[in-house]
C-alpha positions, 0 to 999 in steps of 0.5 A: 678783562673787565667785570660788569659790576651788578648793583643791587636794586637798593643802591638805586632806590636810595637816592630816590628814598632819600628824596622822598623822606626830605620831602616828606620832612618838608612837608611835615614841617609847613603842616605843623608851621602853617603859615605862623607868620602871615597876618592878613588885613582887615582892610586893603592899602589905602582903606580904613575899617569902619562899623555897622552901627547897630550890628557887629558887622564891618566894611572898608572905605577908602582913605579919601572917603567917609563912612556910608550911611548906617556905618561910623568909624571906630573910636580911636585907640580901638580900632582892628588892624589885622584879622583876630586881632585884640580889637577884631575878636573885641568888636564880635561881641560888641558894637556901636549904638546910634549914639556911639555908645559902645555897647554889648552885641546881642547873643546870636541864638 
C-alpha cells in the first residue's frame, strides 16, 4: 500500500525563497557597484573636443574638420578625454581667452 506523502507548504516555497534572495543579493551588488567600470566619452569616434573661447563651454568636431567659429582646440597635453576626467573637472573652472590665453572662468552667481 502506498502512502501519499504530504509536504509542508515550507518545502515548496524554499526554492522560490532562495531565489528571491539571490536575486536581491544580485540586485544589492550592482546598487552599490554602479557601474564602476564604465567611462564615457567626451566626445564620439571619430571626433575630437574643441572650447567656446570665452566660456567653459564645449563641442565636438569631426576629425577631418576645423573648430567652428567662436570655438578653438584645446592646448596639447590638456585636453579632456573622458567625463570627469583631470582635464574635464579643470576646463569647468577655466577657459580660453580670444588669445589663447588660459584664464580663470568667471564664478556663476
Amino acid at each position: 500500500m502506498r502512502v501519499a506523502r504530504r509536504t509542508s507548504p515550507s518545502a515548496t516555497i524554499r526554492p522560490a525563497r532562495l531565489i528571491a534572495a539571490a536575486l536581491a543579493s544580485a540586485a544589492a551588488v550592482v546598487a552599490l557597484t554602479g557601474c564602476s567600470g564604465y567611462v564615457e566619452d567626451i566626445c564620439s569616434g571619430g571626433e575630437y573636443p574643441v572650447s567656446a573661447v570665452g566660456s567653459t563651454g564645449s563641442a565636438c568636431v569631426k576629425n577631418d574638420e576645423e573648430p567652428p567659429k567662436g570655438y578653438t582646440r584645446y592646448p596639447e597635453g590638456k585636453v579632456p578625454q573622458h567625463v570627469d576626467d583631470k582635464w574635464d573637472v579643470y576646463w569647468r573652472t577655466h577657459m580660453l581667452d580670444k588669445d589663447g590665453t588660459i584664464v580663470d572662468a568667471p564664478e556663476a552667481g
